[in-house]
C-alpha positions as CSV (number, residue, x, y, z in Angstrom):
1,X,189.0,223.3,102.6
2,X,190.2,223.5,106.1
3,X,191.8,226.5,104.8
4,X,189.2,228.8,103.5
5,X,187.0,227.5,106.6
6,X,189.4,229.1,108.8
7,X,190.0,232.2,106.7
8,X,186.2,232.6,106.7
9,X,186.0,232.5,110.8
10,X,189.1,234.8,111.0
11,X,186.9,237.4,108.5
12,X,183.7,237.4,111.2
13,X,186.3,238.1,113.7
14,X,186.9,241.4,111.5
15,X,183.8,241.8,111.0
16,X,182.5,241.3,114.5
17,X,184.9,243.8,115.9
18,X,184.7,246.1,112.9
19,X,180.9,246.3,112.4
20,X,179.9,247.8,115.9
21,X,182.4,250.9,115.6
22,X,181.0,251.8,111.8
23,X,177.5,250.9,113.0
24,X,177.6,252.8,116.3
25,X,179.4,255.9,114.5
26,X,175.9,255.8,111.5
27,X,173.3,254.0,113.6
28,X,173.2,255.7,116.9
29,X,170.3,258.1,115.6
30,X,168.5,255.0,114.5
31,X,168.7,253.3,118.6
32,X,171.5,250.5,117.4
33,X,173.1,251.0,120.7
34,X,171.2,248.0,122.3
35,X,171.7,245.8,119.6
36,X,175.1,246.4,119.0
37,X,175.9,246.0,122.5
38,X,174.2,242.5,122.1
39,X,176.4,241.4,119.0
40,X,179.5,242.5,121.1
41,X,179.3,239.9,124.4
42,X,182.2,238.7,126.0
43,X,181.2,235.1,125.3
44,X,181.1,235.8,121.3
45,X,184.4,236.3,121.5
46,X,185.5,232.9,122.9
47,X,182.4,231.2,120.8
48,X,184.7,233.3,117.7
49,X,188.1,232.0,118.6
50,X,187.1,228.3,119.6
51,X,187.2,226.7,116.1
52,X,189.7,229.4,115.1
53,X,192.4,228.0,117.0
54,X,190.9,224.2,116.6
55,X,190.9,224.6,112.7
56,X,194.7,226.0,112.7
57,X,195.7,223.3,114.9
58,X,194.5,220.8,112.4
59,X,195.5,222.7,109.1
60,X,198.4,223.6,109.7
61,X,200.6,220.5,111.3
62,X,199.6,218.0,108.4
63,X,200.0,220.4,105.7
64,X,203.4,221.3,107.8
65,X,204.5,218.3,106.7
66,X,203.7,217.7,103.2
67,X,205.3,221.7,102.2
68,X,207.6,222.3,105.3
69,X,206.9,225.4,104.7
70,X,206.8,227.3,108.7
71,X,206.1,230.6,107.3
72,X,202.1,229.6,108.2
73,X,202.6,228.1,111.5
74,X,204.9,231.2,112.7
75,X,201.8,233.7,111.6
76,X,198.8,231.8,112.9
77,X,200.9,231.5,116.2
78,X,201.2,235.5,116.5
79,X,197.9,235.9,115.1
80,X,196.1,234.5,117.5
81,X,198.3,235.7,120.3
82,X,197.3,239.0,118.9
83,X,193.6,238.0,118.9
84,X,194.2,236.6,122.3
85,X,195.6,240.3,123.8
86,X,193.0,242.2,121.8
87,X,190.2,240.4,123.5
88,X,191.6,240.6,126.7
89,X,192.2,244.8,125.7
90,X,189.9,247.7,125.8
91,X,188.0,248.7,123.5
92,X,189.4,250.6,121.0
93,X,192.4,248.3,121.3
94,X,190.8,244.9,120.7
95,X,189.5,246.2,117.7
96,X,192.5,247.3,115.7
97,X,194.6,244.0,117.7
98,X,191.6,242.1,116.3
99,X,191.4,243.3,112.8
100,X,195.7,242.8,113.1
101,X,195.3,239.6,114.3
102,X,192.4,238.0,111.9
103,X,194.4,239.6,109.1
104,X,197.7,237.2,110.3
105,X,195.6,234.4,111.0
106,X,194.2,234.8,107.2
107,X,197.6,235.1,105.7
108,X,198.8,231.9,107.6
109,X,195.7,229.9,106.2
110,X,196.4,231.4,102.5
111,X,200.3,230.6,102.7
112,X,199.1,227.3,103.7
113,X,196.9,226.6,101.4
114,X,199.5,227.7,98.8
115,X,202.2,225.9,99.5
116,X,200.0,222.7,100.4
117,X,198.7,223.8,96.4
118,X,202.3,223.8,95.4
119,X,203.5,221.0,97.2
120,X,200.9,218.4,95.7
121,X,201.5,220.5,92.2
122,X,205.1,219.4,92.5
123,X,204.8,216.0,92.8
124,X,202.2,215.6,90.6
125,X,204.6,216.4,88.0
């Protein structure tokens, strides 16, 4: 559960990041700028990455050692050192370190949850 929870949060990052560049680019004509602006604060980031980093650092050492499977651990790590650089970036490359990064952070939780799956599928039988 952990798992999809954390997935989830790493998706708004994408979407936070993403939705103000396609917005801005089809919205300007419609005065989106202020709102947009509003949706893309400096303290939304951290409010963003805050349970982010809290759910991986539950997940993922007690599911560590049930699979022993590092794979997840080694992707959420550089995931959110790439989330980390993107927010501390310009613009244009938070965004695409950003979308990089929620997509690693993603793919660690769905290996987890995978080979936590297989794990308990294993020996179960």
């Amino acid at each position: 559960m952990r798992d999809i929870l954390g997935a989830w949060l790493s998706v708004l990052c994408v979407l936070h990041c993403s939705l103000p560049i396609l917005l801005l680019s089809f919205g300007a004509s419609f005065g989106l700028h202020e709102f947009l602006e509003s949706i893309h604060d400096e303290w939304l980031h951290a409010v963003l990455i805050t349970p982010i980093v809290i759910i991986l650092g539950v997940s993922l050492p007690k599911a560590y050692m049930s699979h022993r499977n590092p794979v997840p651990a080694y992707l959420a790590a550089l995931g959110v050192f790439t989330l980390t650089v993107g927010v501390l970036s310009g613009h244009l490359v938070e965004t695409i370190l950003t979308v990089v990064g929620s997509t690693l952070v993603i793919s660690a939780h769905l290996i987890n949850r995978k080979s936590l799956k297989s794990h308990v599928d294993a020996v179960m039988s």
